[in-house]
N, C-alpha and C positions, 0 to 999 in steps of 0.2 A: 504494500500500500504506500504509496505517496505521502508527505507531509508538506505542507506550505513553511516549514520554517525553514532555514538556511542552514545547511549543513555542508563542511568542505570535506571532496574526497579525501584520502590519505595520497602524500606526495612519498614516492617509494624512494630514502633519499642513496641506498645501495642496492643495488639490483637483488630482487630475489632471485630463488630459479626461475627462469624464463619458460615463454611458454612453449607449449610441445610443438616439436618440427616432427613433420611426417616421414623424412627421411635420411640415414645416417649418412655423412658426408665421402661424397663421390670419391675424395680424395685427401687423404691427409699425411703429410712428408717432409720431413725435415732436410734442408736445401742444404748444399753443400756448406756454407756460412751458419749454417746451424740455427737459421729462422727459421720457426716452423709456418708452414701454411696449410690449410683448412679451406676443401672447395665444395662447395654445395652446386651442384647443376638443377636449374631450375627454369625448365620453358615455359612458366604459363606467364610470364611476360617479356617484355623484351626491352629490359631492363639490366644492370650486374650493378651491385651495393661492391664496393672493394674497402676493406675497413686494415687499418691498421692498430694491432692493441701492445701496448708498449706495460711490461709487466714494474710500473712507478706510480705509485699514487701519493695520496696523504700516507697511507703506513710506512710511506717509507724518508719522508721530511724528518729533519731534526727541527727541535721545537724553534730557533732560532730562525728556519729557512720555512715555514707552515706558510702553506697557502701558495708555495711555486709550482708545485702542480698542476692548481688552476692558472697560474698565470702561462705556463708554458701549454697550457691546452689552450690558448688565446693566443699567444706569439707566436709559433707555426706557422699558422696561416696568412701572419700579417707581412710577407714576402722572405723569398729564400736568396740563395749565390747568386740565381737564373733569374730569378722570376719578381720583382715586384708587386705585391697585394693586387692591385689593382689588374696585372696582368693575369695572375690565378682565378680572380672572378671571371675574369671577362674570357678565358682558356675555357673555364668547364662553362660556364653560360652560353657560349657559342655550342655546344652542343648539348644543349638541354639538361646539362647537367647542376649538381647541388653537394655543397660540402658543408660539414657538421665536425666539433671536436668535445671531448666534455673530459672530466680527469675525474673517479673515483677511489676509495679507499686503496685499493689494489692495483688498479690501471690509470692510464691514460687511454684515452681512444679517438683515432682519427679517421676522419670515411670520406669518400665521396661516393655517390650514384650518378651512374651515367646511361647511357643507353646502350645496350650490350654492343653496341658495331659501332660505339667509342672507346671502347673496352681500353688498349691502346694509349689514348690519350688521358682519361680517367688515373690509369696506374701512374704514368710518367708525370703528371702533377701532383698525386698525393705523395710517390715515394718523394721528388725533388722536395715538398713540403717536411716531409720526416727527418729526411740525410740531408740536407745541404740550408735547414735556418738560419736565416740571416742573422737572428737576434741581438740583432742592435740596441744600442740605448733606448733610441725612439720606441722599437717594437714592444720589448719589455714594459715603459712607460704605460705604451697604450694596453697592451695588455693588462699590466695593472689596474690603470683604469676604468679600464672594462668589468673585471672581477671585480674592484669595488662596488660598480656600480649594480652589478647583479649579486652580491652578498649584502648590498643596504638595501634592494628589494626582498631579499628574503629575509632578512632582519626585522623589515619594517613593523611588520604584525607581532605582538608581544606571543601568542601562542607560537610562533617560529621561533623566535630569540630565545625565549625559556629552555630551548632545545639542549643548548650549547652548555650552559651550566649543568645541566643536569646528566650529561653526558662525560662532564669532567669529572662530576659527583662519583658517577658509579664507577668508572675507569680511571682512575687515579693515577701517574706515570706512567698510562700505557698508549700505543696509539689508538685505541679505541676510544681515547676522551680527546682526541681532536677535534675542532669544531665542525658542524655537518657545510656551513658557512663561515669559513674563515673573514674575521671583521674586520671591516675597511683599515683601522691605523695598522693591523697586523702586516695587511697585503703590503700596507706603503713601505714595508721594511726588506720587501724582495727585490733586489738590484740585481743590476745584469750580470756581475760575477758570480751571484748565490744560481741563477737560470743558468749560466753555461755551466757549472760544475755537476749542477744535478740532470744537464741535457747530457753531459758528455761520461756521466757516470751510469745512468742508467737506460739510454738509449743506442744501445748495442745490438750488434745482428740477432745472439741467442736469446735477446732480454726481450723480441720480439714475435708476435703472432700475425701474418695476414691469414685474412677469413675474406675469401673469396663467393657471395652469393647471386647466381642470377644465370643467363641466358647463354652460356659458356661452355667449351672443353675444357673439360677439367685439364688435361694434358697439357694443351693449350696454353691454358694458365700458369701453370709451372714452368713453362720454358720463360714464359715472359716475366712473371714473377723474378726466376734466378736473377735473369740479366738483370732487372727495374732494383734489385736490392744486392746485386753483386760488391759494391763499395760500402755498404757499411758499414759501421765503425763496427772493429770486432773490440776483442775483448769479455771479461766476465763482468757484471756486472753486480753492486756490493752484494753479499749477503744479508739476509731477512733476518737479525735479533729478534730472540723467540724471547717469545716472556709469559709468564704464568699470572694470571691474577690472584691481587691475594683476596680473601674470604671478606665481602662487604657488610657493614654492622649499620644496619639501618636500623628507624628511618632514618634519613638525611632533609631536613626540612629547611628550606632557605624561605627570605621573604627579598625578593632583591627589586631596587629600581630600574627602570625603565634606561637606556644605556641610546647613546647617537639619538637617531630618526624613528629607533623604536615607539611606536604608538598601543593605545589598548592596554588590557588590563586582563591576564589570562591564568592561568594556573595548568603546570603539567606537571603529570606522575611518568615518571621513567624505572622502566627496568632491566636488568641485566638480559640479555637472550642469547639460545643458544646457535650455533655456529651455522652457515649456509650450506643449504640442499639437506640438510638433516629433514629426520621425519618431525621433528618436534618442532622445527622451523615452518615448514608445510603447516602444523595444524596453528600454531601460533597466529601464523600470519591469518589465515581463516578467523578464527577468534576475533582479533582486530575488523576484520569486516561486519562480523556478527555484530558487534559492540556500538560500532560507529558507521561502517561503509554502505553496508546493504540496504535494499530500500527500504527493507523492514526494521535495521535494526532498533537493538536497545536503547541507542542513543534520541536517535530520531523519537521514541514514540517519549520515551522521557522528556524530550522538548517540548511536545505538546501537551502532555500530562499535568507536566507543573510549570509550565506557563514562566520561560523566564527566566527559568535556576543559569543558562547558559544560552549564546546564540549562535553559537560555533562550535561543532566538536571534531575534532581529526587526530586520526592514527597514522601516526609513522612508524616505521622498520628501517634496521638497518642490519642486514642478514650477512657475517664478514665469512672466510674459514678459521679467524681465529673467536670468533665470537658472535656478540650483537646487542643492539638496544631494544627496545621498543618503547615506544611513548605514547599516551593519550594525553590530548589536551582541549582543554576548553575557556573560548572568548567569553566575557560574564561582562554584565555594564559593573562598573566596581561597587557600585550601593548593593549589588547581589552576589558580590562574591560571597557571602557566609554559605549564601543556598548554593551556588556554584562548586565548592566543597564539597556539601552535602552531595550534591547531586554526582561529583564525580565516585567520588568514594565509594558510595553507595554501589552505583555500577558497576566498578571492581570488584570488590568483594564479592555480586551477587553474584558474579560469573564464575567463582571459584566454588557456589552453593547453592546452585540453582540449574534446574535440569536444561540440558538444549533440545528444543524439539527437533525431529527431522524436518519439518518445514524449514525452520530459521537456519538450520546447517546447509541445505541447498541454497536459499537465498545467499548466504553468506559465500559458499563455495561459487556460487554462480558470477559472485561479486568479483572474486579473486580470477574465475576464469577471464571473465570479461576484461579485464584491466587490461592483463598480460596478452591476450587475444591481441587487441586493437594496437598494441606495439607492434604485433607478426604480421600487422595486416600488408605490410610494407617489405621489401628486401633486405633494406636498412636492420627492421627490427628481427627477421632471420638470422642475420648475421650476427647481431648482436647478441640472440639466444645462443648459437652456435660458439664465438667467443667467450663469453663467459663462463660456457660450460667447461668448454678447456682450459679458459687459464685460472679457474678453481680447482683442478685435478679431478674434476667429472667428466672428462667428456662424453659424449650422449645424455648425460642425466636432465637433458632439455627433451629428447626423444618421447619420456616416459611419463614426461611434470604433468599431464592431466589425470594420466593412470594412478598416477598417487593421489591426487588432489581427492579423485573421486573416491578413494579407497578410505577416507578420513570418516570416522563414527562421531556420532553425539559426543559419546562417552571421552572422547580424547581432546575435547574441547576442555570441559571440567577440569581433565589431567592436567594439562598443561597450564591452565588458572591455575589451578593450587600447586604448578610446581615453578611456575615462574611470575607469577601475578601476586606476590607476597609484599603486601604493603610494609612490612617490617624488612622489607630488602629494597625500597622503593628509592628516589631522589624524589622530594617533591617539592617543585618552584612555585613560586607565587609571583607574580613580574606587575606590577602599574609603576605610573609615574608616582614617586614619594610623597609628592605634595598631596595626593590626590589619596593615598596611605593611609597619611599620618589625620588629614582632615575628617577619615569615615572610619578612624581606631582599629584600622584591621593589620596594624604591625604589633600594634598592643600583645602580650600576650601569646606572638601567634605560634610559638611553636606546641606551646601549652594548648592551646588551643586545637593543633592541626592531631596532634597526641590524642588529645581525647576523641575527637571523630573518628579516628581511626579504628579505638576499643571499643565505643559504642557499635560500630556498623560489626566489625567482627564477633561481639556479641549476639548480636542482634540475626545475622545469617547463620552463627552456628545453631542457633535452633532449629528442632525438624528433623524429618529422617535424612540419613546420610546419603547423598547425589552419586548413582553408577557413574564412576572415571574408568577408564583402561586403565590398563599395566603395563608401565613402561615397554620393559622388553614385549611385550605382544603388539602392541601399539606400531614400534621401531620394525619390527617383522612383516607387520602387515603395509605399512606405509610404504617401504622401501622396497618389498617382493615384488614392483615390476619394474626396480634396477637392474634387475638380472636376465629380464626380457630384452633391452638393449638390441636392436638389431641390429646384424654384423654387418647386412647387405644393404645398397643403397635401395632406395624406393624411388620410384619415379610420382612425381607430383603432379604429371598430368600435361598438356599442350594447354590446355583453357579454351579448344575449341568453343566459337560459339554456334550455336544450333537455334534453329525459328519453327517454330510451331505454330499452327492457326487452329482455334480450338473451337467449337460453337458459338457462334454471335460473332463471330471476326477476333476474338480473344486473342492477343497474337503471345509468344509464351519463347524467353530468349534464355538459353540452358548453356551453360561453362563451365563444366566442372575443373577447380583447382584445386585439389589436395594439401597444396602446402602445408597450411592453418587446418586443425577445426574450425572454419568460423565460414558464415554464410551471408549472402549480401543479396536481401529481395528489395528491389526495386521495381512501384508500382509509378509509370509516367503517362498522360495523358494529355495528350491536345486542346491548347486554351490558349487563355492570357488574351493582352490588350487587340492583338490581330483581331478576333473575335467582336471586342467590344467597339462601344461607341459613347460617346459624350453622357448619354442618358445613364450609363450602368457600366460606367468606367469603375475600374473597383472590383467587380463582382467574382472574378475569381479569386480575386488574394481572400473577402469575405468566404469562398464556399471553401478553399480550403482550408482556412483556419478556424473555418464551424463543425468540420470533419474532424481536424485534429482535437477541437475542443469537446467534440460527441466524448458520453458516457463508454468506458470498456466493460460490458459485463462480465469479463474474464477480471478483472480488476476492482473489483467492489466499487465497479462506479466510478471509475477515476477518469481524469481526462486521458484522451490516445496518447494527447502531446507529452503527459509524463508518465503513463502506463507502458508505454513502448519504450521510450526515453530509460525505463525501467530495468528491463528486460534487455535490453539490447542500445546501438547506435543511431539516434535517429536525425536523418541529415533530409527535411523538407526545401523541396525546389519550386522557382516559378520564373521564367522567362516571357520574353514577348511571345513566345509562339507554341509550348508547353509549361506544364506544373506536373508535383508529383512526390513524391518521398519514396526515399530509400532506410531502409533499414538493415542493419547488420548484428548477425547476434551467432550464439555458439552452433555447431554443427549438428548439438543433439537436438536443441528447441526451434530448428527450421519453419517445421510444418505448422506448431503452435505460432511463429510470430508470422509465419502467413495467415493462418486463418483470422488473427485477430485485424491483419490487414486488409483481407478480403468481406470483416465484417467492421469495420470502418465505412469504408466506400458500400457497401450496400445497404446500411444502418447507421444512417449520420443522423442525427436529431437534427432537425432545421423546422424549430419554431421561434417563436417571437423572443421567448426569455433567451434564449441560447445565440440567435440572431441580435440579441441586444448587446448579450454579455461579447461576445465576436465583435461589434462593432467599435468598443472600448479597446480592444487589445489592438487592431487594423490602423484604430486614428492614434493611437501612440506611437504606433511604429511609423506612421506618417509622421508625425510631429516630429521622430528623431530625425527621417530622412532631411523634411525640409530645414531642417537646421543642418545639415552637413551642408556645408559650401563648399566642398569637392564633387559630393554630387550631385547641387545643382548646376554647378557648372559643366559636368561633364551630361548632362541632358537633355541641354538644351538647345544641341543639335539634333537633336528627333523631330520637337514640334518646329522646328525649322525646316527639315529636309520634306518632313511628311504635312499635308495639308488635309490629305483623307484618308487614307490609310489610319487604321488604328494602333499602327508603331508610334503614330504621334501623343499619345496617349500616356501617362505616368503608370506604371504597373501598380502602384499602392492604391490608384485610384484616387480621387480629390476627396475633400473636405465634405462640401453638400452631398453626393451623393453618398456616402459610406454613412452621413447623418440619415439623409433620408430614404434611402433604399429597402423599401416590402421585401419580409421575407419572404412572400411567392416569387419575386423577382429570384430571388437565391433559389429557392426548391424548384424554379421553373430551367434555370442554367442549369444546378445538378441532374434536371432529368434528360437535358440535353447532350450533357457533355459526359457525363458519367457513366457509359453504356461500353459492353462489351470490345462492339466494334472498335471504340475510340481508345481503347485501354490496353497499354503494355505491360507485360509483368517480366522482368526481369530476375533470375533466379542466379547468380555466380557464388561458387565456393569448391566445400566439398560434399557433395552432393551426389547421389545416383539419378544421372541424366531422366534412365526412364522411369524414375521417382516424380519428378517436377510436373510434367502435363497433368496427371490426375492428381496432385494434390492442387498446382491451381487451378483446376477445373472445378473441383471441390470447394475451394476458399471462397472464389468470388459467381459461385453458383446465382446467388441472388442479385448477381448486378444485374443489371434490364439488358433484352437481347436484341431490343429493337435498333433498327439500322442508326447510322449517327449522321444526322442531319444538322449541320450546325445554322446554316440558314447561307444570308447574301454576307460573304466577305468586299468590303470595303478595301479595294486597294487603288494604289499613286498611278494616276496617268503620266504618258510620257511630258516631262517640259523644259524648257529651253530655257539658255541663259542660267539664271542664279538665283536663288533664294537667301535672305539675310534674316539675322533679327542678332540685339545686342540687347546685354541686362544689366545693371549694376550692380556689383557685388563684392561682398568685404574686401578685407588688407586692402594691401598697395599692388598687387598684380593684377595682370591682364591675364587673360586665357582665350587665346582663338583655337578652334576645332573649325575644319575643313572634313567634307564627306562630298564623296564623288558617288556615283550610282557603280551598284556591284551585281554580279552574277545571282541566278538560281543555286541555290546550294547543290542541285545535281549538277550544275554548270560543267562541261570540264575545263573551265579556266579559274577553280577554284583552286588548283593546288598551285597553280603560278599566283593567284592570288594572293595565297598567304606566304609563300617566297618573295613580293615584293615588300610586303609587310614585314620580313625581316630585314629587309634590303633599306627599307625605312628606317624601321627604331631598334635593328637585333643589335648586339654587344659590338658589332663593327660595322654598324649600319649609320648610313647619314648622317641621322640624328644626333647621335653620339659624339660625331666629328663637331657638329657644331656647336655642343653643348659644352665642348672643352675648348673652341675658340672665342665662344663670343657671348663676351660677360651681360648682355641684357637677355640673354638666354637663360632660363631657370631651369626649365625641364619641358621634354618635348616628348612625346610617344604616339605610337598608331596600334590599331585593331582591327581586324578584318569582324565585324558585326554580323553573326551567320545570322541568318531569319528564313523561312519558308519561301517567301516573296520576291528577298530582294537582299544581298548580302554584301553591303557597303564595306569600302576603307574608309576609315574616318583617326583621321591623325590632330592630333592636339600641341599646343605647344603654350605655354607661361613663359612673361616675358615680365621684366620688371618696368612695370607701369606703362601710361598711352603712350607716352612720348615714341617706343618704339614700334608700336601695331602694326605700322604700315609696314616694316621692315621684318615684323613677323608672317605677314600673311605672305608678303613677295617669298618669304622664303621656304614656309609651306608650297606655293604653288613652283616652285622654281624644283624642288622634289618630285613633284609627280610629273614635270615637262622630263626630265633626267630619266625617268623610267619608260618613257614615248619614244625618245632619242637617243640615247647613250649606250652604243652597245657596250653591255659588260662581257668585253672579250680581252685576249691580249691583258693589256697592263690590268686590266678590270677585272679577269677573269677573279683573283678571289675574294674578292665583292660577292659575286654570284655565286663561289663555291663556299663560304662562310655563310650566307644568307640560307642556303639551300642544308647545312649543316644546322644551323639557328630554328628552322621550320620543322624540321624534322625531328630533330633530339626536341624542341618542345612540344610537338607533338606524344611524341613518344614518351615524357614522360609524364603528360597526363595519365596514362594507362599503370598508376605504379600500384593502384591498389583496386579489387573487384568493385568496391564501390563506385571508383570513377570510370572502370572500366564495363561496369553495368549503363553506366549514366550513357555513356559515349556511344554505347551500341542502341538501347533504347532510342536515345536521339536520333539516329540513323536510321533507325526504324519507322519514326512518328515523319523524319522530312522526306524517305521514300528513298534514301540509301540503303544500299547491298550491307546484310549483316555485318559483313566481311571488310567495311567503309574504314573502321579501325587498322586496318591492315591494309588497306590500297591504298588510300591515302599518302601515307608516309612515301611508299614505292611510287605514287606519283608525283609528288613533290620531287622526289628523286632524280627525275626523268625532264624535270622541267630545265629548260635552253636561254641562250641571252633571247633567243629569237623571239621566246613566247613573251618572257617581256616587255619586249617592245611589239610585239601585235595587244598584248591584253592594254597595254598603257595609250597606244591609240585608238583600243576598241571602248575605253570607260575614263578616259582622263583627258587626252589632247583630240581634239577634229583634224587638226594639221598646226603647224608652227604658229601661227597668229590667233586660233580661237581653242577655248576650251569646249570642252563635255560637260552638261549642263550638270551643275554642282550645289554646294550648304554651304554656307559659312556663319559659326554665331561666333561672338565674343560678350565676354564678361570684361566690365570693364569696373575700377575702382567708384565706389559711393554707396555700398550698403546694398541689402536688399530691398 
């Protein structure tokens, strides 16, 4: 069940075990240089994550050099020997590629994704990132900078900062009482000599792991791997000082002030935990869901119950192999910290005397599947399951982590409360500002105070009969018996062919199966939005699908869809000009369940007056937010300019009056319009059994209407000449002109030269670019190829600082699109065009990184009347595209001949408010 109060997830701040990969790795081998690498082959995208994990983290800092970890997971990437920052962005951006670094307890970790047929370039920038950092003064600097600035964001919130004391609490001289956010003055004391000693002592060939995951020869791999890491610094790198902790004499009760930018007023209980991929780590971490995470949890219904005690509760983990923390904590306004106390306490203790049902174990297990799921949804986070598993001395125990998860009893919940949930072993903080303390007497007294709450509650739960726990050892037996299952052989994950079905009523029904993940991604999309509408009942789709979302679940005791699914699974709602729709993503076991609750949304929406009233409040807020974004109303106001009848001219939120005024027969008469078989995609990608998917959606959405889908007279733009204007006023001091020329039918085939000019425009070494770094009244300038059913415009934008330069803006907007009519990009030009056409494709490519998006893209293809298979030709036809086509598409929609254009938009925002 849902709660309307505010509860934050738990932030995992060391990786637990990761979640289960379907198949053991194709390839793992230690290279001559004695790095080991790790390859996962995996076709169902066309994609490879290439991850670097450097065995240096915080456990291995002296207290004097803390926090260079993070700074050198920041410095890396801010230019190498070769490469300048700015050239490394602009290297993997030109091929649709993305890099990521972060430094944990145990590692460091560096990646980039690229699209498997940059594979190539991808390695030769990350390894040159790893082996040849520049780490200049500057770099360091900024990297420091940087971790400051993201350790006072974590700081900020007093339930975060409480962390760190109570971490030093329980681990006393060891690294496990490092901070989880090392705090800004600390970071300022890491200088460029403390970053090269700790780069040059622990970034060594053997001190290194590549994890190779995605669309790849594993063989392949290896040969270019050796070469890409043949110069590393060899060498041993230091040894691990082991240390034993000694026996903690709790409680430890601090009351401490508020410290930097820290805000709030919060109180955490911290306790010792034990070590990673243990079974008692599995069920621990479960517990914390149960307590706080789940949708049901104890924490949740406790908020509503007493009204107040706390408005924040969140659980963190830190699951090491020499150890672990775990914390709950909770935000209280400070005039309620007494109940705050009570209320946390309370909850602890009940957990260690108080039976778990099998309901709230599934909720809570479902909690922990989920989390780690939607990391694997990606290549990135394969890898990442894959890396860790190894460089904890597990590897595969990522293989099995659901098969355990599931294998967790009630009883072992208990267990573990009463073996590591012992308030008499606890740290517990108490953090507001002093002033704020001392003025409502809650330092008075307080360890006296926190002492007796503690005997009270333990009192108070020991009454009653004594709660079924497991037995350790049978518990550790059972947990860990499908370690031993570990498969030896790779498994193959699947192509992710897609497949199209037409099912009764026109149903049309698109099946992928990917293996990777357990996890599943239905996506229902339907033909709508503003194309459709018109002045009178502008609006009325964004109103019908958020009167759907906000329908009763009966699977849900009533709850709304938007948090009953939200619940259970991913839920990511869509609407464009020429479709809407929601996708949802959830585990491999609850597929059919969160289809049917989807298929009984759309055919059991409530659409009456109270529900149509309550929707009408949620639609004009979300207006209210739009219209105050001044990014995008300037970026819109080339629609109602380019469009005069068409209904692309139209705002998707719909206006003010009619979202006030609009009958709900008007709503229930669109749903019955648009909501019918015929009109309606369902997308099913995961891991799935293909000829599973037809009869269950056939089943789900049984009760949508089967009557043909007649949407009525679309309203679309006659041809015209010459030009269209309009200008607006609007905040700061810049100017914004957008330029829109007429574009192709999306079946067009000058769509894929289409969006090659669009890189040739604004990709990483596109026009745009050039000018944007010569010429200082230039702010920022960009273009989009606008796909629509109708009509699938370029439309380029450019910000310029203030009017004075307009005119010098527009000329150089239209002096871009004369260059694409005229200029062949051949000879000196050629790679313009071969950058450009690398730019369209790798971004292309990696929208497809995960089945969610990769649901969405096929769907769409489906609703504009593209080949299933649009996802995949695409790319290969952009491929294939010439200087030639170029210059035909730029005189067939941009130039008439040298002296006149193709009739065009232009709006601009100019400085004075709205």
């Amino acid at each position: 069940m849902r709660f309307s109060s505010v509860i934050l997830l738990a932030s995992t701040l060391a990786l637990q075990l990761p979640a289960s990969v379907s198949a053991a790795p194709q390839l793992t081998r230690t290279l001559s240089n004695k790095t080991t690498l790790v390859v996962r082959e995996n076709r169902t995208r066309p994609l490879v994550s290439i991850q670097v994990w450097v065995k240096a983290g915080s456990r291995d800092e002296q207290l004097k050099e803390r926090g260079v970890a993070a700074v050198l997971a920041r410095a890396l990437f801010a230019g190498t020997k070769n490469r300048e920052q700015k050239k490394i962005a602009e290297e993997l951006n030109r091929y649709g590629g993305s890099s990521g670094s972060e430094a944990g307890y145990s590692y460091s970790l560096f990646q980039v994704t690229v699209p498997a047929r940059s594979f190539g370039i991808g390695l030769d920038v990350l390894s040159d990132v790893v082996l040849h950092p520049r780490l200049s003064s500057r770099d360091i600097t900024q990297a420091v900078d940087l971790a400051k600035s993201e350790s006072g964001t974590m700081l900020q919130a007093a339930e975060r900062a409480s962390i760190n004391p109570a971490r030093e609490a329980l681990h006393p001289g060891t690294p496990l009482a490092w901070p989880v956010a090392v705090p800004p003055l600390e970071l300022g004391t890491v200088t460029q000599s403390i970053a090269e000693r700790f780069y040059k002592s622990y970034y060594v060939a053997e001190n290194m792991v590549v994890v190779v995951v995605g669309d790849v020869d594993p063989e392949d791999v290896a040969r270019r791997v050796e070469i890409a890491f043949q110069d590393a610094p060899k060498g041993k790198a230091p040894p691990r000082a082991r240390f034993t902790e000694k026996p903690f004499a709790g409680p430890l009760i601090r009351n401490l002030s508020n410290f930097g930018d820290t805000e709030g007023a919060a109180l955490t209980v911290a306790f010792r935990a034990p070590a990673w991929g243990t079974a008692d780590a599995l069920a621990l971490d479960v517990l914390m869901a149960l307590l706080v995470e789940s949708p049901s949890s104890r924490a949740q219904k406790r908020m509503i119950e007493k009204g107040g005690e706390f408005v924040v509760a969140a659980a963190q983990r830190a699951f090491e192999a020499d150890g672990g923390t775990v914390t709950v904590s909770v935000r209280a306004q400070p005039e309620r910290m007494r109940d705050a106390e009570d209320g946390l306490f309370a909850l602890l203790e009940q957990s260690r005397s108080t039976p778990v049902t099998q309901e709230d174990l599934d909720a809570a297990v479902a909690s922990v599947m989920s989390r780690d799921l939607y990391s694997e949804a990606e290549f990135s986070g394969l890898g990442k399951a894959t890396g860790l598993a190894v460089l904890q001395g597990r590897p595969g125990a990522d293989e099995v982590y659901f098969q355990r998860l599931k294998a967790i009893r009630p009883g072992d919940l208990v267990a573990v409360a009463n073996q590591y949930l012992d308030m008499k072993q606890a740290a517990i903080i108490e953090m507001m500002p002093a002033s704020t303390a001392d003025s409502l007497g809650l330092r008075q007294d307080f360890e006296k105070r926190i002492r007796e709450k503690i005997g009270i509650n333990q009192a108070a739960y020991k009454q009653g009969p004594k709660v079924t726990q497991s037995a350790e050892p049978e518990r550790v037996r059972r947990i860990d018996a499908p370690l031993a299952q570990i498969p030896a052989a790779p498994f193959d994950a699947g192509r992710s062919r897609v497949d199209l079905a037409t099912l009764s009523g026109g149903l049309r029904v698109l099946t992928s199966e990917d293996r990777s993940v357990p996890l599943v991604t239905i996506g229902v999309y339907l033909a709508g939005g503003v194309r459709y509408e018109n002045d009178k009942n502008n609006g009325v789709t964004t109103m019908l699908r958020e009167l759907l979302l906000s329908s009763a679940d009966s699977k849900a005791a009533g709850a709304q869809y938007r948090h009953s699914l939200a619940d259970v699974g991913r839920l990511v709602p869509y609407q464009d000009r020429d479709m809407w729709g929601v996708s949802l993503s959830v585990p491999a076991d609850s597929w059919r369940d969160a289809l049917g609750r989807l298929g009984a949304m759309f055919a059991h929406p409530e659409i009456d007056t109270v529900s149509v009233d309550a929707t009408r409040l949620l639609v004009l807020n979300a207006l209210d937010k739009w219209l105050d974004d001044e990014s995008a109303q300037r970026a819109r106001l080339i629609f109602p300019t380019k469009y005069q009848v068409s209904g692309y001219r139209l705002p998707g939120l719909g206006n003010r009056k009619n979202l006030i005024t609009m009958p709900f027969s008007d709503i229930e008469a669109w749903y019955r319009k648009f909501v019918v078989r015929g009109n309606t995609v369902v997308a099913v990608f995961g891991n799935v059994k293909p000829a599973d998917v037809g009869p269950a959606v056939d089943e789900a959405f049984r009760d949508v209407s089967a009557k043909p889908f007649q949407p009525g007279t679309i309203a679309k733009e006659g041809e015209f000449e010459g030009f269209r204007e309009k200008w607006e006023l609007g905040g700061g001091p810049d100017c914004t002109v957008t330029l829109a020329f007429n574009g192709p039918l999306p079946t067009s085939p000058d769509m894929p030269t289409l969006y090659v000019i669009n890189s040739v425009l604004s990709g990483p070494s596109g026009w745009f670019r050039q000018y944007l770094e010569s010429n200082e009244f230039v702010r920022g300038a960009t273009s989009i190829v606008s796909q629509a059913m109708d009509e699938s415009p370029i439309i380029a934008s450019m910000t310029i600082k203030g009017p004075v330069q307009e005119e010098d803006a527009v000329k150089l907007l239209f002096r871009q699109f004369k260059k694409i009519a005229y200029l062949p990009l051949t000879e000196e030009m050629a790679d313009t065009l071969r950058y450009a056409k690398s730019n369209a494709v790798g971004s292309y490519l990696s929208l497809l990184s995960s089945n969610t998006t990769r649901a969405f893209q096929s769907a769409r293809g489906e609703i504009f009347g593209l080949s299933v298979d649009y996802p995949v030709i695409l790319p290969a036809k952009m491929d294939a595209v010439t200087a030639d086509d170029l210059l035909r598409v730029g005189l067939k929609y941009f130039e008439k001949d040298e002296f006149n254009r193709r009739p065009y938009a232009i709006s601009e925002t100019r400085p004075g408010g709205w």
